[in-house]
C-alpha positions as CSV (number, residue, x, y, z in Angstrom):
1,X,7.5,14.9,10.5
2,X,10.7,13.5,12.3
3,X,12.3,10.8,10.5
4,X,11.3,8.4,13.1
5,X,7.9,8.8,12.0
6,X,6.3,6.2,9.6
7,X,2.9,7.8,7.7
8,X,0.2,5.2,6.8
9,X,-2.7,5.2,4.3
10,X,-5.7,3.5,3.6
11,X,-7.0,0.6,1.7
12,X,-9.0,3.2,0.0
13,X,-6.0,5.8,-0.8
14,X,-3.6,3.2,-1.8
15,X,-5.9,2.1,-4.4
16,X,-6.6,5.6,-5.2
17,X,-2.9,6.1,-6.0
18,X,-2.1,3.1,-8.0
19,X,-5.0,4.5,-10.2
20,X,-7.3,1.2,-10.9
21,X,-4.0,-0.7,-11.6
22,X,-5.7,-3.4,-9.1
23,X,-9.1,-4.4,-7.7
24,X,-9.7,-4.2,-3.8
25,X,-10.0,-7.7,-3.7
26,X,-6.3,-8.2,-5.0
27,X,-5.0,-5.6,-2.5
28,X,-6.9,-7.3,0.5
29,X,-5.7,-10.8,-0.9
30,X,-1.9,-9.3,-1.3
31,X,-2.3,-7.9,2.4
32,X,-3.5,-11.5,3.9
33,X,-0.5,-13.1,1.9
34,X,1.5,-10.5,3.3
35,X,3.1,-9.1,0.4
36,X,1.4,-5.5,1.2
37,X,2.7,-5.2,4.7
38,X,-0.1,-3.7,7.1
39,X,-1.0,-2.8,10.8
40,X,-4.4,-3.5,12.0
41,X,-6.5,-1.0,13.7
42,X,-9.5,-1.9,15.0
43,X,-11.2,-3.7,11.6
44,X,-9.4,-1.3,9.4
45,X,-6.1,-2.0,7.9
46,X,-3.2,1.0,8.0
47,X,-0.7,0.2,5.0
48,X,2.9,2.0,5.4
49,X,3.1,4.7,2.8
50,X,6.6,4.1,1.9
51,X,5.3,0.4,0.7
52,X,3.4,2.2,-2.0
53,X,6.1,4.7,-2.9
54,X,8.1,1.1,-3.3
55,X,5.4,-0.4,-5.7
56,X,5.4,2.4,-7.7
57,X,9.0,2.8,-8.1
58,X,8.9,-1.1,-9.0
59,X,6.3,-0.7,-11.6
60,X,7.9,2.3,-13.5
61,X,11.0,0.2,-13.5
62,X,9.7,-2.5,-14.9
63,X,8.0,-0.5,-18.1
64,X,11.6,1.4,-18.4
């Protein structure tokens, strides 16, 4: 992967990562507020993997 290259993930996998920590319906709600950025393909919704890697590194920084 260059480093021009963005990787997305699914609804599905972001909430697989975060490990139950929210409910779809929060994540779909964030998305429409826009506070999860997104890309739409088709009906599904792509979310930028580095916006995950941020959430997590906000999270463990706020139990530290």
């Amino acid at each position: 992967m260059t480093t021009n290259e963005r990787r997305y993930i699914t609804v599905a996998e972001f909430l697989e990562a975060l490990g139950g920590r929210l409910s779809k319906n929060t994540v779909y709600s964030a998305i429409n507020r826009g506070e999860i950025p997104c890309i739409f393909i088709g009906r599904r919704r792509l979310i930028p993997e580095d916006a995950l890697t941020q959430m997590l590194q906000t999270q463990s920084s706020r139990k530290g």
